[in-house]
PDB file of N, CA, C and O in Angstrom:
ATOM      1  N   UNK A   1       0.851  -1.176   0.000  1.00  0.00           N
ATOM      2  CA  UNK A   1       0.000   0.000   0.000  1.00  0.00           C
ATOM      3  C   UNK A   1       0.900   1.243   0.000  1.00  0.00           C
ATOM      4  O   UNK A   1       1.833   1.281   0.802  1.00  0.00           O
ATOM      5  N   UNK A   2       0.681   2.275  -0.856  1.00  0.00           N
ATOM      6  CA  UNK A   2       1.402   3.433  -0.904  1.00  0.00           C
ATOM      7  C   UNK A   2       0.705   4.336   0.087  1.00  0.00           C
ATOM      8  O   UNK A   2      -0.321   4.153   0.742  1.00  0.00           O
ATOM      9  N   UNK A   3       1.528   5.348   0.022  1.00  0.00           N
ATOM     10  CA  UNK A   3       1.476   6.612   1.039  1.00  0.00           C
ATOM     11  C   UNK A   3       1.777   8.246   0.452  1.00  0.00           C
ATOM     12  O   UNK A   3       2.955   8.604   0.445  1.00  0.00           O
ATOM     13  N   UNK A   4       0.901   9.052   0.050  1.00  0.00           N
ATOM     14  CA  UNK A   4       0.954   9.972  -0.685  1.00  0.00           C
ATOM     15  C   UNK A   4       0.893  11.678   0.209  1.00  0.00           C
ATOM     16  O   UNK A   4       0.026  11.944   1.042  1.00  0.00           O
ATOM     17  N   UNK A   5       1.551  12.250  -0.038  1.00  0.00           N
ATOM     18  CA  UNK A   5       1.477  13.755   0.763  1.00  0.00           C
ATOM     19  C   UNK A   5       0.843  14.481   0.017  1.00  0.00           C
ATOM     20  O   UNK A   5       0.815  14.093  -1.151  1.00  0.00           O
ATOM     21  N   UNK A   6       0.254  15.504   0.267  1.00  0.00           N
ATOM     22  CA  UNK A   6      -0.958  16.125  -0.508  1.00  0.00           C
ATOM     23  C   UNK A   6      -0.246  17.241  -0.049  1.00  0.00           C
ATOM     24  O   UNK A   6       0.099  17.402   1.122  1.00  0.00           O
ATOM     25  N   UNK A   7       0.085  18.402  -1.451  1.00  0.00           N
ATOM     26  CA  UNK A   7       0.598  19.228  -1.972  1.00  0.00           C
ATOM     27  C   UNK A   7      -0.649  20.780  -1.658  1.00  0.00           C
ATOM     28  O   UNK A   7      -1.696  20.730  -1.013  1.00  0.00           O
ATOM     29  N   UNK A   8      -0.194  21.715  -2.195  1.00  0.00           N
ATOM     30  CA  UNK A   8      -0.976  22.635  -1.853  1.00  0.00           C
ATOM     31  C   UNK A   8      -2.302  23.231  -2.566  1.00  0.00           C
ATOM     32  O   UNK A   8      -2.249  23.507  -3.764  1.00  0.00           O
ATOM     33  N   UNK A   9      -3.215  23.382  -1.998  1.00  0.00           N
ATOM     34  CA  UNK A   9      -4.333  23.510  -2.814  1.00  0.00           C
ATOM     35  C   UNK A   9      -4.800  22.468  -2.918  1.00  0.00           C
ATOM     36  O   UNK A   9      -5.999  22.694  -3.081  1.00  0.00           O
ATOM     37  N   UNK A  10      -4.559  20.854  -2.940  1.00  0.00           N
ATOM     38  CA  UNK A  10      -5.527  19.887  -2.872  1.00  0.00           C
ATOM     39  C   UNK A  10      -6.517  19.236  -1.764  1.00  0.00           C
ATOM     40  O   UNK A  10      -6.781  19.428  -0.577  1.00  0.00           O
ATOM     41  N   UNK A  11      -6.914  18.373  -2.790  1.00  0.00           N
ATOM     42  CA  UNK A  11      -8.250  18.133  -1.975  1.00  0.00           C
ATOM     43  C   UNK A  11      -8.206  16.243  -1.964  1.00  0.00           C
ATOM     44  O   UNK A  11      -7.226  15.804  -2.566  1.00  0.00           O
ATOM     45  N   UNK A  12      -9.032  15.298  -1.430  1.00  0.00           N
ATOM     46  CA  UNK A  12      -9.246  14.309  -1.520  1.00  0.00           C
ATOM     47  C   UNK A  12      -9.288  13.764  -2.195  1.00  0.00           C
ATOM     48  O   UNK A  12      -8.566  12.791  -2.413  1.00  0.00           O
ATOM     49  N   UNK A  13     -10.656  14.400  -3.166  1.00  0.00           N
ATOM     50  CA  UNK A  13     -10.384  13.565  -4.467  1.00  0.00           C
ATOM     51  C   UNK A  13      -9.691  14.298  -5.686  1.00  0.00           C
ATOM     52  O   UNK A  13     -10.307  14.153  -6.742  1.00  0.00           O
ATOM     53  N   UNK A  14      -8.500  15.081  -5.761  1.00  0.00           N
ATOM     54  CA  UNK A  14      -7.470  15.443  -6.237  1.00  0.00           C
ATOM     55  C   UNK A  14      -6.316  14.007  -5.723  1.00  0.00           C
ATOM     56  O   UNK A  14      -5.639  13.357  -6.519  1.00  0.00           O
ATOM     57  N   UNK A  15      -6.368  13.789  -4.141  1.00  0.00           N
ATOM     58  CA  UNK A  15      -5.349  12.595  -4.282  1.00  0.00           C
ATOM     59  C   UNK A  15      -5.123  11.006  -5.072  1.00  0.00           C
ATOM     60  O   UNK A  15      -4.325  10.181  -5.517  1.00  0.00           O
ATOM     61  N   UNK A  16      -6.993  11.492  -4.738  1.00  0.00           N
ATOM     62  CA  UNK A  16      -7.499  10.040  -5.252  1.00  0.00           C
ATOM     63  C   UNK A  16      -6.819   9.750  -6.670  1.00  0.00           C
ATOM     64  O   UNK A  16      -6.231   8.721  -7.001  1.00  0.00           O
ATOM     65  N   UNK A  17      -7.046  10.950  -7.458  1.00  0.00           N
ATOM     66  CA  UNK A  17      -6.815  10.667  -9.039  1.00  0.00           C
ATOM     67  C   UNK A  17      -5.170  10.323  -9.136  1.00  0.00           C
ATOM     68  O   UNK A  17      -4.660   9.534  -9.932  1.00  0.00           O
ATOM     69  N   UNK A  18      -4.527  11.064  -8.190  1.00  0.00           N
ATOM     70  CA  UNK A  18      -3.068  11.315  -8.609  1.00  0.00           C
ATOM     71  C   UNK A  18      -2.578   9.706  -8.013  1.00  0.00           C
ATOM     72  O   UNK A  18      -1.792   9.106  -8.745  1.00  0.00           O
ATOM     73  N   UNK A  19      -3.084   8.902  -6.522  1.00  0.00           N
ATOM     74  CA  UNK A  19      -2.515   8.039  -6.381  1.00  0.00           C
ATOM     75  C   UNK A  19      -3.359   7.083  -6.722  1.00  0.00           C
ATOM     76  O   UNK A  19      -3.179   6.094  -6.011  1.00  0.00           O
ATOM     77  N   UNK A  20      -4.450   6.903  -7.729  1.00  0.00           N
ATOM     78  CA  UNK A  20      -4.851   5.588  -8.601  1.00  0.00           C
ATOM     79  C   UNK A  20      -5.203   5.518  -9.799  1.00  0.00           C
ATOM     80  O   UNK A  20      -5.327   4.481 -10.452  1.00  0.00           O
ATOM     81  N   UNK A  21      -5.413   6.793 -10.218  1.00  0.00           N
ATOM     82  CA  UNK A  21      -5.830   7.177 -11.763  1.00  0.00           C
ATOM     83  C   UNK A  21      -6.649   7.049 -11.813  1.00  0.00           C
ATOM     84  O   UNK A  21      -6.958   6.263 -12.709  1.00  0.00           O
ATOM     85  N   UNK A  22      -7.983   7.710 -10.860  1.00  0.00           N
ATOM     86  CA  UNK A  22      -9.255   7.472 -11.418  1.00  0.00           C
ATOM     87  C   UNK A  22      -9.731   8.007  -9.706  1.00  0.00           C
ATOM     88  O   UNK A  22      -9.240   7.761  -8.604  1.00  0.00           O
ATOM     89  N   UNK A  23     -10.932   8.847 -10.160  1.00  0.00           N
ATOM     90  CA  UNK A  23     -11.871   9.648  -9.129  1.00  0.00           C
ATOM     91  C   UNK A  23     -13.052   8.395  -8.405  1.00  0.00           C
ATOM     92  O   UNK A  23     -13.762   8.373  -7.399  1.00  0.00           O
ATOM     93  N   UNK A  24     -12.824   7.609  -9.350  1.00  0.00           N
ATOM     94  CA  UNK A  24     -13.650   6.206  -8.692  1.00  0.00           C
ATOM     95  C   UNK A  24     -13.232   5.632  -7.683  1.00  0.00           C
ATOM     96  O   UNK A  24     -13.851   4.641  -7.295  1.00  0.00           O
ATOM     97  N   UNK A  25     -11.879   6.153  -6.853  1.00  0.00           N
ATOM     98  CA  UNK A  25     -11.237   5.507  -6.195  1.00  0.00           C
ATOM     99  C   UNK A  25     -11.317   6.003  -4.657  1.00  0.00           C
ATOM    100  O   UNK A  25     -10.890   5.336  -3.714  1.00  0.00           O
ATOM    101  N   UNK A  26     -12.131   7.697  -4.506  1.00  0.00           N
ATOM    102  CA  UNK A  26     -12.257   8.191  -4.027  1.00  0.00           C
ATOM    103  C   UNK A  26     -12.708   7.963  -2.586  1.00  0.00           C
ATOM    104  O   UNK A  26     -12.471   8.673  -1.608  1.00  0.00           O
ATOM    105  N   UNK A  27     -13.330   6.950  -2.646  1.00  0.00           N
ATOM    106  CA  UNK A  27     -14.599   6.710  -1.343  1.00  0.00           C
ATOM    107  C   UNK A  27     -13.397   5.617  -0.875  1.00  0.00           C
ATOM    108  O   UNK A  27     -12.988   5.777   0.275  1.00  0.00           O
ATOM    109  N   UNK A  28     -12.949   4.802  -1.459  1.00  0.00           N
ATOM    110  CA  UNK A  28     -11.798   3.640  -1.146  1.00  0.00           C
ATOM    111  C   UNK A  28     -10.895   4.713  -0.190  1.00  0.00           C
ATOM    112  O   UNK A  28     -10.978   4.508   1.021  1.00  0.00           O
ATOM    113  N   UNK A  29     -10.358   5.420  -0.468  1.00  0.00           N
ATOM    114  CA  UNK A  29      -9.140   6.318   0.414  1.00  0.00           C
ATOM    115  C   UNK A  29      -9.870   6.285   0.974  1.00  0.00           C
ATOM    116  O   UNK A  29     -10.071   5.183   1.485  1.00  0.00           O
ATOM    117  N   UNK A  30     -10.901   7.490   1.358  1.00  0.00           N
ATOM    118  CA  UNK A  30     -11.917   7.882   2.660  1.00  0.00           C
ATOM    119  C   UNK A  30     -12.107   6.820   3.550  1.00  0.00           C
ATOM    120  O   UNK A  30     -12.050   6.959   4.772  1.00  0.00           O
ATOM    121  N   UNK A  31     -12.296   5.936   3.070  1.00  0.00           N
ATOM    122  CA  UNK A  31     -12.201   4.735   4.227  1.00  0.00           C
ATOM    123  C   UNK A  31     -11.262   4.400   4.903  1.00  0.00           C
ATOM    124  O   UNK A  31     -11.273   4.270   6.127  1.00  0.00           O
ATOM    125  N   UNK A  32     -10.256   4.207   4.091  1.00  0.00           N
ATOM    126  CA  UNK A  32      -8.640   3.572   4.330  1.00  0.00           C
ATOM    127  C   UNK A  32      -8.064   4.466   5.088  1.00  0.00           C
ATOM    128  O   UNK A  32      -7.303   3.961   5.914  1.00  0.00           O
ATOM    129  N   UNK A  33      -8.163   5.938   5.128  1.00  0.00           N
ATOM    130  CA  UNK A  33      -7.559   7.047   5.966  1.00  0.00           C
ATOM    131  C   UNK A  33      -9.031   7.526   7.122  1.00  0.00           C
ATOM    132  O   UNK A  33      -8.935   8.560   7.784  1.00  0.00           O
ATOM    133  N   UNK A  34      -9.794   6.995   7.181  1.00  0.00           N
ATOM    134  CA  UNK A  34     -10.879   7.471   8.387  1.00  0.00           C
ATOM    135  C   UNK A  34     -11.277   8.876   7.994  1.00  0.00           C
ATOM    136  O   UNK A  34     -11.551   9.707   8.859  1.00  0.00           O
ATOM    137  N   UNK A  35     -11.310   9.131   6.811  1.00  0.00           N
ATOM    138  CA  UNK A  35     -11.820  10.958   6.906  1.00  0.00           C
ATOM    139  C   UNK A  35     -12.811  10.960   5.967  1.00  0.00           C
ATOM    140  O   UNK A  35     -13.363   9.998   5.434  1.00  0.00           O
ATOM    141  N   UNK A  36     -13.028  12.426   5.777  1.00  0.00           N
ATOM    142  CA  UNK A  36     -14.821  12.704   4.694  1.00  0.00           C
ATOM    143  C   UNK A  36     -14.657  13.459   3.472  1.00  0.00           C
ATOM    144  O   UNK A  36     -14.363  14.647   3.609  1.00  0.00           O
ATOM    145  N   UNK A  37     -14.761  13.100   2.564  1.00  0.00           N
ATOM    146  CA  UNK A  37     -14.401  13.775   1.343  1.00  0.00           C
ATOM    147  C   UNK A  37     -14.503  15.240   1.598  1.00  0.00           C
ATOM    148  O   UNK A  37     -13.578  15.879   1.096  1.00  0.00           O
ATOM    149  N   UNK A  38     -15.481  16.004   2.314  1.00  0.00           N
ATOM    150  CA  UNK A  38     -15.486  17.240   1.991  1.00  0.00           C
ATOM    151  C   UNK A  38     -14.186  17.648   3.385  1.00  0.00           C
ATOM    152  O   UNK A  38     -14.069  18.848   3.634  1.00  0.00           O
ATOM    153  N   UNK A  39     -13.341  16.704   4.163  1.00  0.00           N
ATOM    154  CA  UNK A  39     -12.703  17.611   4.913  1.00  0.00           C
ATOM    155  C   UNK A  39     -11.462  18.369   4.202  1.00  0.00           C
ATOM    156  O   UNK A  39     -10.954  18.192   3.094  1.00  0.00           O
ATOM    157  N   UNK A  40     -11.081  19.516   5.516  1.00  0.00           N
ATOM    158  CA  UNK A  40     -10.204  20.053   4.824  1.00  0.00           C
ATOM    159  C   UNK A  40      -8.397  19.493   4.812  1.00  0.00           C
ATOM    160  O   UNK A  40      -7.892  19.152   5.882  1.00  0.00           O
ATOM    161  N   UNK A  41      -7.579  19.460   3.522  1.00  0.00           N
ATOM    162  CA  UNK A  41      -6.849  18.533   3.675  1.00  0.00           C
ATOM    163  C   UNK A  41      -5.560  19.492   3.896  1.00  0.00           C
ATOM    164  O   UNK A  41      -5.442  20.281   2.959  1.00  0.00           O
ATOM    165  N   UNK A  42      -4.671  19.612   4.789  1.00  0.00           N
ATOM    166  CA  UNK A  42      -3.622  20.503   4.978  1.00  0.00           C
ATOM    167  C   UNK A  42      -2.187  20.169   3.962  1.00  0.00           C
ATOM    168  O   UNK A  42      -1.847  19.007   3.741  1.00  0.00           O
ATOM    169  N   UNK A  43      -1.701  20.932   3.603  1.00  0.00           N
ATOM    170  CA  UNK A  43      -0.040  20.782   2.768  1.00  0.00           C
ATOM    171  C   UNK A  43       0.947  19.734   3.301  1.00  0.00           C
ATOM    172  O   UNK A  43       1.478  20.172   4.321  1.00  0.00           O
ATOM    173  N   UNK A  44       1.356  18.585   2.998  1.00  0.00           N
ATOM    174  CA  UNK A  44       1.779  17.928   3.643  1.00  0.00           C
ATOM    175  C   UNK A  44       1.366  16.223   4.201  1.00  0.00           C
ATOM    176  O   UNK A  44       1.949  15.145   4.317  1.00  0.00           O
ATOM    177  N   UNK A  45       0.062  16.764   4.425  1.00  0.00           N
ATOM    178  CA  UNK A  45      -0.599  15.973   4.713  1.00  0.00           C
ATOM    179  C   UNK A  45      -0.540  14.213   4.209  1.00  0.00           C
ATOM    180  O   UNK A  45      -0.584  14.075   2.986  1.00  0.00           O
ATOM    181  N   UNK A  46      -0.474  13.273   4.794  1.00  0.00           N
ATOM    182  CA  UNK A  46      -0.015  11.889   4.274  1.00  0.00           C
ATOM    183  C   UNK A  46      -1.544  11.144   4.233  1.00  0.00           C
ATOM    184  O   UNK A  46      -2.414  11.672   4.925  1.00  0.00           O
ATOM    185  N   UNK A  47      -1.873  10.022   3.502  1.00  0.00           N
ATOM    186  CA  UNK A  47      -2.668   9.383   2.868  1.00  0.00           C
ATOM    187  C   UNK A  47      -2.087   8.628   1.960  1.00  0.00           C
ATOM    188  O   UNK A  47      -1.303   8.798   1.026  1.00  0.00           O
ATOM    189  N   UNK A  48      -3.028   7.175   2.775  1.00  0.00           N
ATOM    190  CA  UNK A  48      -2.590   6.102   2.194  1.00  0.00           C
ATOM    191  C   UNK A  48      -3.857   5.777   1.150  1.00  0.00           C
ATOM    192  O   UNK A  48      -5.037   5.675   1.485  1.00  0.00           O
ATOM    193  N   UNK A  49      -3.234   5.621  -0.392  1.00  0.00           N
ATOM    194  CA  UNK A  49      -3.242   5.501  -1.712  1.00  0.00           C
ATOM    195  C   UNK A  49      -4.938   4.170  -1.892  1.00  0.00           C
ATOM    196  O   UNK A  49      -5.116   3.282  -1.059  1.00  0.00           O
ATOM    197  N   UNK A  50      -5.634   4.330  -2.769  1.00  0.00           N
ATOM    198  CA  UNK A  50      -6.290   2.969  -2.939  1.00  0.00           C
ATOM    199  C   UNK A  50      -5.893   2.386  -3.915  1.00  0.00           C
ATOM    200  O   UNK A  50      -4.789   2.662  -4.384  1.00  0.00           O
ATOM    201  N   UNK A  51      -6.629   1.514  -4.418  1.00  0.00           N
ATOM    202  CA  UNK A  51      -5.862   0.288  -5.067  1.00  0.00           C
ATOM    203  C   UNK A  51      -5.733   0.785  -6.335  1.00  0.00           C
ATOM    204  O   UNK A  51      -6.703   1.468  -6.664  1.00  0.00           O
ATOM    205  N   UNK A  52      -4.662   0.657  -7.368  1.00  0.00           N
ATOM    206  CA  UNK A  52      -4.578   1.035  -8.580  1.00  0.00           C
ATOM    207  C   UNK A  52      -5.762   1.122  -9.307  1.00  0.00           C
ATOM    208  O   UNK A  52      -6.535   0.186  -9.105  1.00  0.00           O
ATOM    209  N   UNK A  53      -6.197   2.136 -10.242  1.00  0.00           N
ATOM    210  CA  UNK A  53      -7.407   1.593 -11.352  1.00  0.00           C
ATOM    211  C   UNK A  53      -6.991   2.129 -12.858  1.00  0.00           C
ATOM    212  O   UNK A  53      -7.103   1.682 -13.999  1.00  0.00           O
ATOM    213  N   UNK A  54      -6.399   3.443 -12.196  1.00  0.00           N
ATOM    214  CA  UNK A  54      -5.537   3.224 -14.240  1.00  0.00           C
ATOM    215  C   UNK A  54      -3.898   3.345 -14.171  1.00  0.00           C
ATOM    216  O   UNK A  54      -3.455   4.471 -14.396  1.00  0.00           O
ATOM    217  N   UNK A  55      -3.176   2.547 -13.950  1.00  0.00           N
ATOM    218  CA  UNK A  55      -1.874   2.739 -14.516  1.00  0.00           C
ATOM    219  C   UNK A  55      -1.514   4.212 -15.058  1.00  0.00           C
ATOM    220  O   UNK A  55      -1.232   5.235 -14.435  1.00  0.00           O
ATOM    221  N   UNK A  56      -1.645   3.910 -16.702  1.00  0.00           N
ATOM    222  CA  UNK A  56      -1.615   4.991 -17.033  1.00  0.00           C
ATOM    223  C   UNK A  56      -1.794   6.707 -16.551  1.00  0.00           C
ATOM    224  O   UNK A  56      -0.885   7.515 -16.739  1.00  0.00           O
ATOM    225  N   UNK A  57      -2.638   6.945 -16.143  1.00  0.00           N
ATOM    226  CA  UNK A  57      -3.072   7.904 -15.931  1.00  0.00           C
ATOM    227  C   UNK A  57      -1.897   8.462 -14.252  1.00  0.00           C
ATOM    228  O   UNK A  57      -1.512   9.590 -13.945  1.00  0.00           O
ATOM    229  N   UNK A  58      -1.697   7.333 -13.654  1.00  0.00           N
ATOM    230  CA  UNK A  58      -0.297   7.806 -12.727  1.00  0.00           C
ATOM    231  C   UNK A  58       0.609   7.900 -13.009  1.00  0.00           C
ATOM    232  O   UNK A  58       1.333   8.857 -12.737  1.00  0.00           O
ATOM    233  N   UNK A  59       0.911   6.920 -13.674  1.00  0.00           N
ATOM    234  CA  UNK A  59       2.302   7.109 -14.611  1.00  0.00           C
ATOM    235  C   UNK A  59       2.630   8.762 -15.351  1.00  0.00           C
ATOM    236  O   UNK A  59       3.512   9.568 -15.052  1.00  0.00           O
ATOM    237  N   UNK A  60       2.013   8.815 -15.948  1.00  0.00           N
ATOM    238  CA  UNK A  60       1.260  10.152 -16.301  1.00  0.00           C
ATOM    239  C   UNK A  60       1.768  11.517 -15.633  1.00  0.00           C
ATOM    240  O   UNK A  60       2.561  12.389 -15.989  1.00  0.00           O
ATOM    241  N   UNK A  61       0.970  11.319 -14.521  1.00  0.00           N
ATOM    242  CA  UNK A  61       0.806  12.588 -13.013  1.00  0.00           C
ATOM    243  C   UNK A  61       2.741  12.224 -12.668  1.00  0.00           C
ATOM    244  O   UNK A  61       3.509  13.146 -12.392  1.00  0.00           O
ATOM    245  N   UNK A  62       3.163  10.878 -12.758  1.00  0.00           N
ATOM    246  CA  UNK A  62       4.302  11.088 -12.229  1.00  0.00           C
ATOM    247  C   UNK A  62       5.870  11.392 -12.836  1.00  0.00           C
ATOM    248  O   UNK A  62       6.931  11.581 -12.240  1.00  0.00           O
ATOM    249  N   UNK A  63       5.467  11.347 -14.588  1.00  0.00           N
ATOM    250  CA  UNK A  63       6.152  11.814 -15.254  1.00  0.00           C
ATOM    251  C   UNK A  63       6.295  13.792 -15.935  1.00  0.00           C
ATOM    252  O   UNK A  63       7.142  14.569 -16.376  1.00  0.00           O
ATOM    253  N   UNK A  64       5.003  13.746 -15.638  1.00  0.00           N
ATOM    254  CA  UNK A  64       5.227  15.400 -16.072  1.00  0.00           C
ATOM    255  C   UNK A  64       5.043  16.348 -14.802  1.00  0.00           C
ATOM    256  O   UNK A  64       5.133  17.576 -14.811  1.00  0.00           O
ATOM    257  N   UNK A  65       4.759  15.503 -13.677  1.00  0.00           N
ATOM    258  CA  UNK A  65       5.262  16.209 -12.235  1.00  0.00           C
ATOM    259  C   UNK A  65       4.231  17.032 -12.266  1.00  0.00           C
ATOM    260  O   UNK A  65       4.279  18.258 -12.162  1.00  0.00           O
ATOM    261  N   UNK A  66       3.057  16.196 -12.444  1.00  0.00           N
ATOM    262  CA  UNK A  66       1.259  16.980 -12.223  1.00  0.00           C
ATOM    263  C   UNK A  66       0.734  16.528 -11.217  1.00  0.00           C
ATOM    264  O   UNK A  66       0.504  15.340 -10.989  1.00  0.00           O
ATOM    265  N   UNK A  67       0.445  17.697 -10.356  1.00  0.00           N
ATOM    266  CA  UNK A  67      -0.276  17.391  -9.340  1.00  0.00           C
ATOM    267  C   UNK A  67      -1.707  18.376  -9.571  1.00  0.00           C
ATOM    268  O   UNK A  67      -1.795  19.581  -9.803  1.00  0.00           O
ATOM    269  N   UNK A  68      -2.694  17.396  -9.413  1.00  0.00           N
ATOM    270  CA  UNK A  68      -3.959  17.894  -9.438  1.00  0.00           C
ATOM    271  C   UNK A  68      -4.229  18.426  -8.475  1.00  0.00           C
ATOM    272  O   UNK A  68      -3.955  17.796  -7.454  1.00  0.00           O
ATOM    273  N   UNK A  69      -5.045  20.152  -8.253  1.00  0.00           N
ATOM    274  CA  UNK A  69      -5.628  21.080  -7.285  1.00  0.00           C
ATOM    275  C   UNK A  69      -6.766  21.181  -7.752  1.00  0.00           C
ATOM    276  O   UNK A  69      -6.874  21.310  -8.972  1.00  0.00           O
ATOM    277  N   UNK A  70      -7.816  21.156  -7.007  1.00  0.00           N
ATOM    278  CA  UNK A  70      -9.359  21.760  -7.297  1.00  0.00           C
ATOM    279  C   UNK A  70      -9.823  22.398  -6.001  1.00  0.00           C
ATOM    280  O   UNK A  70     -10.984  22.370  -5.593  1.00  0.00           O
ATOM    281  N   UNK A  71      -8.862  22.936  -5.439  1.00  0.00           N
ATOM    282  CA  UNK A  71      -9.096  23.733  -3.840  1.00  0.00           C
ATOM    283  C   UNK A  71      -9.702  24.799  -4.429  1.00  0.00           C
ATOM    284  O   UNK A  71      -9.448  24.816  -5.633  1.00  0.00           O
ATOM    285  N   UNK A  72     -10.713  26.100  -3.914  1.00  0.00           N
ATOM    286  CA  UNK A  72     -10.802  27.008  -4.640  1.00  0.00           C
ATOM    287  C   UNK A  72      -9.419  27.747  -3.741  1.00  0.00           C
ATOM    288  O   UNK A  72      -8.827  27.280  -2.767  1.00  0.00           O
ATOM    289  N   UNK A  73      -9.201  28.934  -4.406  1.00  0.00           N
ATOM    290  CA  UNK A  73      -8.054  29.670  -4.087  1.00  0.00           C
ATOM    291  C   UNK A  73      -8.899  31.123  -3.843  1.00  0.00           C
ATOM    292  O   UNK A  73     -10.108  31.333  -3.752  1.00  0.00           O
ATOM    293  N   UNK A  74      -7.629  32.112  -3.771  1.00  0.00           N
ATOM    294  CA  UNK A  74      -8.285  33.527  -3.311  1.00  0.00           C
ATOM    295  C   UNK A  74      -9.057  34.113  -4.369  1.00  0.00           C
ATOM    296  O   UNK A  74      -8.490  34.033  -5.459  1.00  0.00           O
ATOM    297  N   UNK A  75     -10.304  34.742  -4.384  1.00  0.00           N
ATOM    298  CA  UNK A  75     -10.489  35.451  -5.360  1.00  0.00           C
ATOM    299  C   UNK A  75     -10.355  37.016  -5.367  1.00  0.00           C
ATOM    300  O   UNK A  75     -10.521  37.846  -4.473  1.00  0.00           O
ATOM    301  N   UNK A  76      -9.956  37.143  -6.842  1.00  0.00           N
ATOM    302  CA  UNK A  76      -9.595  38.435  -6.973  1.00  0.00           C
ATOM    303  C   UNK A  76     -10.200  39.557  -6.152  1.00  0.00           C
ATOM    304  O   UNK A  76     -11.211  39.154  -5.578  1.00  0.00           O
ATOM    305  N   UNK A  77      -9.866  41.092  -5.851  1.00  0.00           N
ATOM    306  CA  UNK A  77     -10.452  41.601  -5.375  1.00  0.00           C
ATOM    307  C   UNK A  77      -9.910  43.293  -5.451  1.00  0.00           C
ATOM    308  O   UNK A  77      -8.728  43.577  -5.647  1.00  0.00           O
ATOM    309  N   UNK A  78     -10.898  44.230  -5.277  1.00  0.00           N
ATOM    310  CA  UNK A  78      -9.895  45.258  -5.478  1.00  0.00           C
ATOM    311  C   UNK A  78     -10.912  46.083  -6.888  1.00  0.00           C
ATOM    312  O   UNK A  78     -11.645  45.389  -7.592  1.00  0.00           O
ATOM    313  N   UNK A  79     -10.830  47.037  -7.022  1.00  0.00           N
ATOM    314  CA  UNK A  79     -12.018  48.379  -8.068  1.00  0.00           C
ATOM    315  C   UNK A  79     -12.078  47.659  -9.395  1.00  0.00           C
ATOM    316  O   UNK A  79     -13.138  47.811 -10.003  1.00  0.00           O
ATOM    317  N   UNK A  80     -10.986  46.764 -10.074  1.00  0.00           N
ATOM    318  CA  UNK A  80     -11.202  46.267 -11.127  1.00  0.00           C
ATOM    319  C   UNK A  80     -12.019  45.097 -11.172  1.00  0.00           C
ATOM    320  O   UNK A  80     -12.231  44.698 -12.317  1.00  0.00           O
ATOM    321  N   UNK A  81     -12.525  44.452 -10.273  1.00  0.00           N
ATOM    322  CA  UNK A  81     -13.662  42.839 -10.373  1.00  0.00           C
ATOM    323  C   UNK A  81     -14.698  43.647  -9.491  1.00  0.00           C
ATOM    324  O   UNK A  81     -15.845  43.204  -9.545  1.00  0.00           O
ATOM    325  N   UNK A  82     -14.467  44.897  -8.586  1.00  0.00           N
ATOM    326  CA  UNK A  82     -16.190  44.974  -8.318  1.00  0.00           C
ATOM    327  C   UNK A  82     -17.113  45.342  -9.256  1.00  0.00           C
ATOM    328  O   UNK A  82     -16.678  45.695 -10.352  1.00  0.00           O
ATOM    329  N   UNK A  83     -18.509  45.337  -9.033  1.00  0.00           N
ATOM    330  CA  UNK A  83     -19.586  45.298  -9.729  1.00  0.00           C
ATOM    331  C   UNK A  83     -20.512  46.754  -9.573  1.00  0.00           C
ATOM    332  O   UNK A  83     -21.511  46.423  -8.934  1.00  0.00           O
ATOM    333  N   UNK A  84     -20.545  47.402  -9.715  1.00  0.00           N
ATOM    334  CA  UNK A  84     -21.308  48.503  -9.496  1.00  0.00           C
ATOM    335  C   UNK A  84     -22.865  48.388  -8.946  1.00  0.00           C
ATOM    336  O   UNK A  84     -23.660  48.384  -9.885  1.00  0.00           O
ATOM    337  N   UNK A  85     -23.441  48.300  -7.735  1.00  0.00           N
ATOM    338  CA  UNK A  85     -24.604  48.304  -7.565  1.00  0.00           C
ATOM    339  C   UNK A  85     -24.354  46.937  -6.523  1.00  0.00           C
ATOM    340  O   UNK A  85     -25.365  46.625  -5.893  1.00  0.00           O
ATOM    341  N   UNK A  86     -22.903  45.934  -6.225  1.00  0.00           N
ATOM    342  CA  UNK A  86     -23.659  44.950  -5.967  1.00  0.00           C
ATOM    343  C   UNK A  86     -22.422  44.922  -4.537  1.00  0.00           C
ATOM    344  O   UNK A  86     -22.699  44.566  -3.392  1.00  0.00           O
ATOM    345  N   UNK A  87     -20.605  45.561  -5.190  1.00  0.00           N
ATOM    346  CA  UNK A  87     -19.710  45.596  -4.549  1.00  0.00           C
ATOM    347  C   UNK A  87     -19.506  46.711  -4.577  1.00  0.00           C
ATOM    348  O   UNK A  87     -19.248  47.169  -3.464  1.00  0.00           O
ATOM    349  N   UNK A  88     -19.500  47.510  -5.490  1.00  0.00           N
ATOM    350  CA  UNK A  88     -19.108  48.859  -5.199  1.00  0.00           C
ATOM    351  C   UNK A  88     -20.646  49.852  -5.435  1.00  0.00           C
ATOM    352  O   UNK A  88     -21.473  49.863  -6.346  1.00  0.00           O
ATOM    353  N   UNK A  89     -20.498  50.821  -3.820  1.00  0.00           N
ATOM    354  CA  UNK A  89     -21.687  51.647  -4.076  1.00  0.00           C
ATOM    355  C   UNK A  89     -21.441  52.937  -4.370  1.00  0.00           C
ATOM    356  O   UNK A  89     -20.689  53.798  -3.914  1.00  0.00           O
ATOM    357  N   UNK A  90     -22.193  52.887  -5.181  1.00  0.00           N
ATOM    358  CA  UNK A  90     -22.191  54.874  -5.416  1.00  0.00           C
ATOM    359  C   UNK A  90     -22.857  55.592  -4.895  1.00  0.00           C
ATOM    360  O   UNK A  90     -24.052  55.564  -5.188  1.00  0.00           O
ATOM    361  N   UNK A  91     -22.412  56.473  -3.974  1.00  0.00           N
ATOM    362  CA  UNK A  91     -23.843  57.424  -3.741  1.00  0.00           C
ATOM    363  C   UNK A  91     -23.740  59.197  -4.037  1.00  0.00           C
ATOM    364  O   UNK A  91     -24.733  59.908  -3.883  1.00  0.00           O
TER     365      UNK A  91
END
């Protein structure tokens, strides 16, 4: 059984894909590590891998040094993305 550290910005089933090749694998970790897909997963963080389902697709993640994020991140902010009427008021 492998053992995977989860990089920044990811999420569960971001590990899932990277350590089996496939999002189907998802609920398998959650079990195997005692946690809930929606928790939050810290930088670093270790998790043990489920069972292979595509080769390929790790092989893949581990040759072009891709790590999948679907964390949301900061959003922009600041006079150029507000909205008139909704973020920015005029009076």
């Amino acid at each position: 059984m492998r053992s995977i550290k989860a990089a920044n910005k990811q999420e569960v089933i971001d590990l899932a894909m990277q350590g089996s090749g496939s999002i189907d694998a998802v609920l398998d970790m959650c079990l195997k590590n005692d946690t809930s897909l929606t928790e939050d997963v810290t930088n670093g963080q270790s998790f043990l891998t489920a069972d292979m389902r595509n080769k390929f697709v790790t092989q893949h993640f581990e040759t072009e040094r891709v790590k999948p994020s679907s964390a949301p991140g900061d959003l922009p902010d600041g006079i150029g993305f507000w909205i008139i009427g909704l973020d920015f008021k005029v009076s």
